[in-house]
C-alpha positions as CSV (number, residue, x, y, z in Angstrom):
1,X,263.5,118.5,77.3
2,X,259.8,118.7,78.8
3,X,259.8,115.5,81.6
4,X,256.3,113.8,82.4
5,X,255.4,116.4,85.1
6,X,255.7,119.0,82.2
7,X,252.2,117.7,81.2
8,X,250.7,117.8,84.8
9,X,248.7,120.9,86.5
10,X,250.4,121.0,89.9
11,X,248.4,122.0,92.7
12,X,251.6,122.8,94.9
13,X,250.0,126.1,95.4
14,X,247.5,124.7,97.4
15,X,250.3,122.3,99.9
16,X,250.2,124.0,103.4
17,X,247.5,126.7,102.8
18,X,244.9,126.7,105.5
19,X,242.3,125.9,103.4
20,X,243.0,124.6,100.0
21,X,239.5,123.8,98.8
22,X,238.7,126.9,96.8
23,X,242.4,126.5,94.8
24,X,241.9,122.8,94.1
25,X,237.8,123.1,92.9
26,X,239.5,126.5,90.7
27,X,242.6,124.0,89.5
28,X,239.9,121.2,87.9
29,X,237.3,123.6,86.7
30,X,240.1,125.4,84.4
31,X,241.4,122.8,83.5
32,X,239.3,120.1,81.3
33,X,241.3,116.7,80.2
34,X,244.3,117.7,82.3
35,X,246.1,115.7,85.2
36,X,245.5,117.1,88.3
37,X,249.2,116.7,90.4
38,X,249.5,116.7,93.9
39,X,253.2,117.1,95.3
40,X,253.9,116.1,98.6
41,X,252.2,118.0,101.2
42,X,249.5,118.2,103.2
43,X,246.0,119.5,101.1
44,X,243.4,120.5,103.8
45,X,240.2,120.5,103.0
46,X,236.6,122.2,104.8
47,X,234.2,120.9,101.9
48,X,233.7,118.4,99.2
49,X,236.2,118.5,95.8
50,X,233.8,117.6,93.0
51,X,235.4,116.7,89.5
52,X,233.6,116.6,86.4
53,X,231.9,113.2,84.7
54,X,231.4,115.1,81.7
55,X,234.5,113.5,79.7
56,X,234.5,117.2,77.9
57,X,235.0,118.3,81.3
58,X,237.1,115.9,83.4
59,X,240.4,115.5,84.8
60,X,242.2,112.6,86.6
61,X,243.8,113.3,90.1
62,X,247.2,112.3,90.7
63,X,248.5,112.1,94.1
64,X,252.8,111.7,94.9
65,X,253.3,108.9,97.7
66,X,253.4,111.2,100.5
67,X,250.7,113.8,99.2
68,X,247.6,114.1,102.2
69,X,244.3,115.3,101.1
70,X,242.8,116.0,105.2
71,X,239.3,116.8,106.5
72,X,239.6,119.9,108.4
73,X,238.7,119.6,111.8
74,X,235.6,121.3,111.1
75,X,234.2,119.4,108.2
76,X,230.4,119.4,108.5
77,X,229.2,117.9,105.2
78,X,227.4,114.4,104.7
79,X,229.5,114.2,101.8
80,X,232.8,112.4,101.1
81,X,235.8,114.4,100.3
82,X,236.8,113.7,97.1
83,X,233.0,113.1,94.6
84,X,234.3,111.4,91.7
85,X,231.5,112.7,88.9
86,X,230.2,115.2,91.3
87,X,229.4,117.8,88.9
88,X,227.8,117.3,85.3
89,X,227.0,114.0,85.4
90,X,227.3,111.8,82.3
91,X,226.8,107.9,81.0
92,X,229.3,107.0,78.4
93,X,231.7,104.9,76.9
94,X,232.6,106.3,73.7
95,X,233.9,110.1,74.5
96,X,237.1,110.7,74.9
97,X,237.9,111.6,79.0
98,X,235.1,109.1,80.1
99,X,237.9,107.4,81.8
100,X,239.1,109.7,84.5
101,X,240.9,108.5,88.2
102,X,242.0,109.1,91.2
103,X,244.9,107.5,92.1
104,X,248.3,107.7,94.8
105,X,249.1,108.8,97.9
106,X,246.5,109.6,101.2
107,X,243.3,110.5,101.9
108,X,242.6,111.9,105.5
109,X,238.7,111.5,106.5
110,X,240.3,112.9,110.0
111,X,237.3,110.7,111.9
112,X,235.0,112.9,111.1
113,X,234.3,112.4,106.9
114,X,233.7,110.1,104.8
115,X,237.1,110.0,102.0
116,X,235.9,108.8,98.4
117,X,232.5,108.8,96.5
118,X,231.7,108.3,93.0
119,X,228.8,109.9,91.9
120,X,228.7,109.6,88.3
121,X,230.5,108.8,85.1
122,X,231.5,105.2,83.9
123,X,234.6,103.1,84.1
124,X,235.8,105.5,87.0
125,X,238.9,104.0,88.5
126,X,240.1,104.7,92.2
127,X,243.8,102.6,92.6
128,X,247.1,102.8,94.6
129,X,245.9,105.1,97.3
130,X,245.3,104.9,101.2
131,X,242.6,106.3,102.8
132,X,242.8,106.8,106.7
133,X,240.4,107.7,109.3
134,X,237.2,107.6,107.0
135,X,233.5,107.0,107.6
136,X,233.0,105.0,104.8
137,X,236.2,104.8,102.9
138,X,234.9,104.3,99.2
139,X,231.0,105.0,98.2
140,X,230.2,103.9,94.8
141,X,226.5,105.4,94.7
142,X,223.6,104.4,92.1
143,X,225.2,104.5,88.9
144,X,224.2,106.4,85.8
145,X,223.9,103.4,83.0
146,X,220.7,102.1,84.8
147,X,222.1,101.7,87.7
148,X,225.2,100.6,86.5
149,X,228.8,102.1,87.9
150,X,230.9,99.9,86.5
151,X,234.2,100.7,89.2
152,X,237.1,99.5,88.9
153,X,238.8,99.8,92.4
154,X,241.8,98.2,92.5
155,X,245.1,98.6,95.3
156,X,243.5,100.6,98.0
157,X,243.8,100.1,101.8
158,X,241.2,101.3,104.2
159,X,241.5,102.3,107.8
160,X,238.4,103.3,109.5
161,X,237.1,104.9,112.3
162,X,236.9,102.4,114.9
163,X,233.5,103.5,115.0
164,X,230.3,100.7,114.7
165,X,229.2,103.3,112.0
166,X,232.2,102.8,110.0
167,X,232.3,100.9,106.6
168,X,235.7,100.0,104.2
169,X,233.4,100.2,100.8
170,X,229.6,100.5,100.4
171,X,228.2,99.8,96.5
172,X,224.7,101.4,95.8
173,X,225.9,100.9,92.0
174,X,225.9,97.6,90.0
175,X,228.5,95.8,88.2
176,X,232.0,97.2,89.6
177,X,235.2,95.1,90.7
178,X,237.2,95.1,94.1
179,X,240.6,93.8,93.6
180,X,244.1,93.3,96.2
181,X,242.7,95.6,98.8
182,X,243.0,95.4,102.3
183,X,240.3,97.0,105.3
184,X,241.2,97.5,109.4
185,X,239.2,99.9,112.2
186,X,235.4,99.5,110.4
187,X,232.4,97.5,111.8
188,X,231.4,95.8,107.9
189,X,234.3,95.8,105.6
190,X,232.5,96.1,102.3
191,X,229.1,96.6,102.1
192,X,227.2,95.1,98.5
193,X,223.8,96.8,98.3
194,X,224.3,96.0,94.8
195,X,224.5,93.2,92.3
196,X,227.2,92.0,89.6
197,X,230.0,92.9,92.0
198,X,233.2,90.9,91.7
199,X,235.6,91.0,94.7
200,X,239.4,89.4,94.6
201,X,241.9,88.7,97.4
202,X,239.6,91.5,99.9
203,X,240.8,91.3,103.2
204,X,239.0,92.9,106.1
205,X,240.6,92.7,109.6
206,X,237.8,93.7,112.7
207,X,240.5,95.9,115.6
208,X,237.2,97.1,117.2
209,X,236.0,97.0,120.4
210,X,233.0,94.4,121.7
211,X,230.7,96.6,120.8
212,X,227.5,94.9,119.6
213,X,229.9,92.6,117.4
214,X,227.6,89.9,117.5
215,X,226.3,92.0,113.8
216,X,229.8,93.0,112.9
217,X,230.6,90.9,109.6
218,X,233.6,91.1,106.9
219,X,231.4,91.2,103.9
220,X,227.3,92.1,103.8
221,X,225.8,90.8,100.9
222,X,222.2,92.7,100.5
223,X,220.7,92.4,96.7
224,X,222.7,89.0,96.6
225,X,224.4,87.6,92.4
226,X,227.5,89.1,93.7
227,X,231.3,86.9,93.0
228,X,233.8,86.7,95.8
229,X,237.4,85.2,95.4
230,X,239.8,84.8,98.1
231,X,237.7,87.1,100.0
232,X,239.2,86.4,103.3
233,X,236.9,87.9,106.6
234,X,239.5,88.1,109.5
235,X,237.9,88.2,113.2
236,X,234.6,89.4,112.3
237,X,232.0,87.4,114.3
238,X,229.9,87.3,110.8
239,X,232.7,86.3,107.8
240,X,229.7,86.5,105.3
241,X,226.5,87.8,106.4
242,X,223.5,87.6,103.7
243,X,220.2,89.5,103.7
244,X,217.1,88.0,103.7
245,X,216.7,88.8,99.9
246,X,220.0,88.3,98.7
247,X,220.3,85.2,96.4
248,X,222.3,83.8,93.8
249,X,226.2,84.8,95.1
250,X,229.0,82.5,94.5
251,X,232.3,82.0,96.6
252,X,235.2,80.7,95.6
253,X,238.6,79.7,97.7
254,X,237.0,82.4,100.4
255,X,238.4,82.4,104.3
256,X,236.9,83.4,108.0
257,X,239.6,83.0,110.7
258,X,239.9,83.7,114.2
259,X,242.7,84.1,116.3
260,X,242.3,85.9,119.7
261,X,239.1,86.3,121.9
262,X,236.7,89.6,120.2
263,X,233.6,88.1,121.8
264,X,231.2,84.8,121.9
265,X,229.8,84.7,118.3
266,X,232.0,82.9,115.6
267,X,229.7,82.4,112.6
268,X,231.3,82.0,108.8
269,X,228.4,82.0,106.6
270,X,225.0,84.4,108.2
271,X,221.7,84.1,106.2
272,X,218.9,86.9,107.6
273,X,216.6,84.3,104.8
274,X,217.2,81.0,103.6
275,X,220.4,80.0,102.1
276,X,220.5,80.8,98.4
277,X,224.4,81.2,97.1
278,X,227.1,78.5,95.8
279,X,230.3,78.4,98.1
280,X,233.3,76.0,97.0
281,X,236.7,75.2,98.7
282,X,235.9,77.1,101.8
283,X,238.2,77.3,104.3
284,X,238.0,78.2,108.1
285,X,239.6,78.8,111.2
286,X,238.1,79.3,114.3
287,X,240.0,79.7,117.4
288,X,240.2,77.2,120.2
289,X,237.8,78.2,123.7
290,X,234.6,78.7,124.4
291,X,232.2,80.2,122.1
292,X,229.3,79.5,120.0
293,X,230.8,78.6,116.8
294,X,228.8,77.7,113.5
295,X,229.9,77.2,109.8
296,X,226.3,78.4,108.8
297,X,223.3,79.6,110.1
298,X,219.7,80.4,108.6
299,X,217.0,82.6,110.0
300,X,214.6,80.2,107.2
301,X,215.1,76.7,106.6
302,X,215.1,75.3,102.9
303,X,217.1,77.5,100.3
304,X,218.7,76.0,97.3
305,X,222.1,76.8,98.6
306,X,225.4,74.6,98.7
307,X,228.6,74.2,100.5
308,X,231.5,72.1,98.1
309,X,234.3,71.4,100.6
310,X,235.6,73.1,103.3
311,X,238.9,72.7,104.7
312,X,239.1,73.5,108.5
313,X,242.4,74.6,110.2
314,X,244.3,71.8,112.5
315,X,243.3,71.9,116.1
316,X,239.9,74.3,115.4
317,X,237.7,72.8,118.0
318,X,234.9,74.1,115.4
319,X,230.7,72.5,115.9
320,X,230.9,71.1,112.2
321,X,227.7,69.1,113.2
322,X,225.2,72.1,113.2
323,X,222.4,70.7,111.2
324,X,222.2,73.4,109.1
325,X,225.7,73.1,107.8
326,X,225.2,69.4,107.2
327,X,222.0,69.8,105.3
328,X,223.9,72.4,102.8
329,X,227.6,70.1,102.5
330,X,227.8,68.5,99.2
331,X,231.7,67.8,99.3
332,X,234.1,66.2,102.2
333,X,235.7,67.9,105.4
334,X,239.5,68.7,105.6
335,X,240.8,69.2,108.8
């Protein structure tokens, strides 16, 4: 009777070799609309794994729980590990094997790479995995429907490298979703240089160092029409940080806490411009000491921005009367 793993292609073969790159590119080039399985093991890689966005080309990577795909201590390339759509690029919907993943067990940037990229394709999906020690955990570049990737990332936890250069996810492409993922050890936790991007229950944690984290921030908003829900920023000094031209976001039920001294800056909504986004049912917790506190700040004044409620931990000794904040509040306080 054939089981499940009947209709995989193992890469065992490539478990504990000292270099498994050339087996695992040779395993998805000959193999077109296959699984790609990944027993437990450690994979170790020198060079970037490219699959194919070509749906008459591409295969789906399976990892087992305890399966590690890890930089080689030599890894030299600006490129992540693993390039979903790396090779023979393609936009579409309607061909069978548009849909390929990546899904399961580990991936190792060992400090020194980046772990996931995707470069091409539509509808890619990245889910259930962990990625440890990365650069940037997940790079979702310029997508290839006008700019569109339309991700769908869904169950993934990130651990940077402690590193100011470090980033949990950084869109370049428009239009994909974040969903139940949680972020530690990196300076911004997702980075949107993108629009149409809906994040749900994100939760970035900063376990850095001081360093210049006065411009370390949970989520960094750049093009701006972005949707965040239960997007919770924990310990960053900026919760949500906005570039000058971002405009048009919307948060809903979103969080910024802190707990234990990480330096003097305590700011829940940063705008680099005016204030330009929608947030309702905001809730906040700053710690109790000294500290320059604020629940928003603008580089511009003006903006058509609003705040609709926000409900402030009991016993915050939070400066609810900056100006700023007051001008934007539409709804009550609950403390």
């Amino acid at each position: 009777m054939n089981t499940e793993k009947d209709f995989y292609v193992s890469a065992a073969e490539a478990a504990g070799t000292e270099d498994a790159t050339g087996i695992i590119q040779r395993l998805i080039d000959e193999n077109p609309n296959r699984v790609i399985f990944f027993p437990d093991g450690e994979y170790v890689i020198s060079s970037p794994i490219l699959t194919p966005a070509d749906p008459s080309k591409s295969v789906s990577l399976l990892l087992s729980d305890f399966a590690v795909i890890k930089a080689s201590p030599g890894w030299n390339s600006g490129e992540a590990m693993i390039r979903l759509g790396g090779k023979d690029p393609f936009n579409t919907i309607y061909k069978n094997g548009s849909n390929y993943s990546l899904s399961g067990g580990i991936v190792d940037g060992s400090g020194v790479a980046s772990a996931i990229s995707i470069d091409s394709g539509r509808e890619t999906s990245v889910r259930n995995l962990s990625v440890k020690h990365a650069k940037i955990g997940i790079h979702i570049k310029n997508g290839a429907n006008s700019g569109s990737s339309d991700s769908d990332i869904s169950g993934v936890n990130i651990t940077g490298t402690g590193w100011t250069d470090s980033v949990g996810v950084l869109t370049e492409g428009h239009d994909n979703t974040l969903t139940n993922m949680r972020i530690a050890n990196v300076f911004r936790g997702v980075e949107l240089r993108s629009s149409g991007n809906t994040l749900r229950n994100i939760h970035p944690l900063y376990t850095l160092d001081y360093t210049d984290y006065e411009n370390s921030c949970g989520f960094y908003d750049v093009r701006g029409n972005n949707w965040y829900s239960f997007a919770y920023s924990d310990q960053f000094a900026n919760g949500f940080r906005f570039a000058k031209e971002a405009r048009g976001s919307v948060m809903s039920d979103c969080f910024a806490f802190w707990y234990s001294p990480r330096g003097d800056f305590e700011t829940v909504i940063r705008c680099d411009g005016s204030f330009r986004s929608a947030v309702r049912n905001l809730k906040l917790g700053f710690r109790n000491g000294p500290g320059t506190r604020a629940v928003l700040t603008a580089a511009e004044p003006g903006g058509p921005g609003f705040i609709d409620t926000v409900c402030l931990n009991h016993g915050s000794e939070a400066d609810l009367g900056d100006q700023t904040f007051r001008d934007c509040l539409r709804g009550g306080i609950i403390c």
